[in-house]
N, C-alpha and C positions, 0 to 999 in steps of 0.2 A: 703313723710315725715313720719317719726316714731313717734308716738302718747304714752305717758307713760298708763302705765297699768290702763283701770277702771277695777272698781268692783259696776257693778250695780245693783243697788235693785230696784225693784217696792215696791211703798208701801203696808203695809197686808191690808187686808181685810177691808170692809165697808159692813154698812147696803146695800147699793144701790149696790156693787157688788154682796152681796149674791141675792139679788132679778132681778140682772140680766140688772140692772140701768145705762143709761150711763150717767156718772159722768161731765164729763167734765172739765170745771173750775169751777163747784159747788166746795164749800167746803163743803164739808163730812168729818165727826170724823171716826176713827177706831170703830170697835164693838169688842170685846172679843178676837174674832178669831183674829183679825189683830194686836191688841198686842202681842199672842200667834206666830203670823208668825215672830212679829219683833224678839223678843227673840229667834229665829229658828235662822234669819238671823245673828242675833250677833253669833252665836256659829259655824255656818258656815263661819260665816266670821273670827271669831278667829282662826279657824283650819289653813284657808288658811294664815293668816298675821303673826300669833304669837305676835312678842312682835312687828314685825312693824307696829302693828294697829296705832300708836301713832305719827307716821313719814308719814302717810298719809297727803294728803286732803281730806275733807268731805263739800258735795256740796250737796243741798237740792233745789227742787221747794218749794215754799215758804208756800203751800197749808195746811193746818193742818194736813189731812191724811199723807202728807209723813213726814211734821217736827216731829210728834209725831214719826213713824219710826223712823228717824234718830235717835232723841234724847234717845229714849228706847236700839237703838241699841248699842250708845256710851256709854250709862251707863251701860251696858252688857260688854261690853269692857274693863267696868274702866276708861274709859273720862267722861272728864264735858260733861256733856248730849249737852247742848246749846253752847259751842266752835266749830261751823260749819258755813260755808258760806249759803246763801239762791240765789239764781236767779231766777227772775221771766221767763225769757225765758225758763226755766222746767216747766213749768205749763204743763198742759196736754192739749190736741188736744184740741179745743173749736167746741162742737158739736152744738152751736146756739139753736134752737127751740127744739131742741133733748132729748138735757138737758135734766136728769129726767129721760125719758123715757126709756121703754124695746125696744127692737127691735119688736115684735110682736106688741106694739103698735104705732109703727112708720110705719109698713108695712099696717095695716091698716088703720092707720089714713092718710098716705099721698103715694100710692104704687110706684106713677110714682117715686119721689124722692126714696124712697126707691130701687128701679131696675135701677136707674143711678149712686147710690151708689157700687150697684154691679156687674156692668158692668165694672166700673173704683174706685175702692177702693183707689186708692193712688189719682189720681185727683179728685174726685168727694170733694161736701164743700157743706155742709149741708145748710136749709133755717137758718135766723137768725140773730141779730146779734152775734159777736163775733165768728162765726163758721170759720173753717178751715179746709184745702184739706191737707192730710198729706204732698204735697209738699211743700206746706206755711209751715208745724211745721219744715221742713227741713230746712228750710230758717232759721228760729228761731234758732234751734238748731246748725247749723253747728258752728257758731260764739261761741258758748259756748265749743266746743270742742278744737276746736281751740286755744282757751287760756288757756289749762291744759297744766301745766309742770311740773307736776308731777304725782304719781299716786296718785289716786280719787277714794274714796267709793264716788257716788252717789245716791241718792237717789230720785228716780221720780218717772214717771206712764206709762201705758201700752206702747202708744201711742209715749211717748218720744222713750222708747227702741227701736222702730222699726224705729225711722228717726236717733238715734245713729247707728242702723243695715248698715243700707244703707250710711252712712255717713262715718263710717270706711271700708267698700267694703264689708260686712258679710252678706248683702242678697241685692236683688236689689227689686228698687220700686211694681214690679212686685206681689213679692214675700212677702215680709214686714207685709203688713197688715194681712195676712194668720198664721204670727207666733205668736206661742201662750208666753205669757210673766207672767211667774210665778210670784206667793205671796210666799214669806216665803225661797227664793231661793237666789243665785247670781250668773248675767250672767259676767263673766270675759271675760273681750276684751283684747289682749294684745299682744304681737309679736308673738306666738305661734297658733292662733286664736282668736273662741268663743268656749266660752263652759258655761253649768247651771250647778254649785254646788251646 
């Protein structure tokens, strides 16, 4: 089946990504820098659309850090900022007890978990509630692809990108949580491939 073209954003920047935080379904604001990456992403996404920025869909996790993306990007655009769709199936991966934390202090706070996490990166599902194995966000996520019929500026988080990767064939489970998922960029998925502008 042929899928119309995304154009995917990760949201910019957060305090909790500068410090190395995993965010999860925390709501976290943007901090300076990540307004600064939205405005990047509106000017690279004008290059690539032109004037069909306007004949899109615009699809948001619901989470503040991306809405605020979203909305900066479109009025970068020349859209009403807030004329986009929201799903909560974008939410980003639910790290459970994680939440918050660095990786250093998740290795020593709890190692065993930690070293089953990286043994199996795509199956592994944090302690918690609300956590999830990247296959579960696959789960989530496929159905949301599935109902684009046209092409989509989306805008999500790390974690979405990389169960979109494996959902359109562009890396497999394997491989996924290893790729690195740009702020301030756009991964274009599309009959041609993937590629980051």
């Amino acid at each position: 089946m042929s899928r119309p073209a995304l154009y995917f954003v990760r949201h910019g920047e957060t305090d909790w990504n500068a410090e190395g935080r995993l965010q999860g379904q925390r709501d976290t604001p943007l901090n300076a820098r990540g307004h600064a990456q939205a405005a990047e992403v509106a000017d690279r996404l004008r290059g690539l659309l032109g004037a069909r920025a306007d004949d899109l869909a615009y699809l948001a996790s619901p989470l503040t850090r991306t809405r605020a993306t979203m909305e900066r990007l479109r009025a970068a655009l020349g859209l009403a900022p807030d004329a986009y769709a929201t799903d909560p199936r974008l939410m980003e991966i639910g790290f459970g007890a994680w939440e918050g934390r660095t990786w250093r202090e998740i290795r020593a706070a709890d190692p065993r978990a930690y070293a089953a996490r990286n043994r199996d990166r795509w199956g592994h599902c944090p302690p918690g509630e609300g956590a999830e194995s990247y296959a579960m966000l696959l789960d989530r996520v496929r159905p949301v692809l599935d109902t684009l019929s046209e092409p989509t500026v989306m805008v999500a988080h790390g974690g979405i990108a990389r169960a979109v990767l494996v959902a359109t064939g562009h890396a497999t489970p394997a491989e996924a949580p290893h790729r690195d998922v740009w702020q301030g960029r756009v991964l274009v998925i599309d009959a041609a491939g993937h590629r980051w502008i």
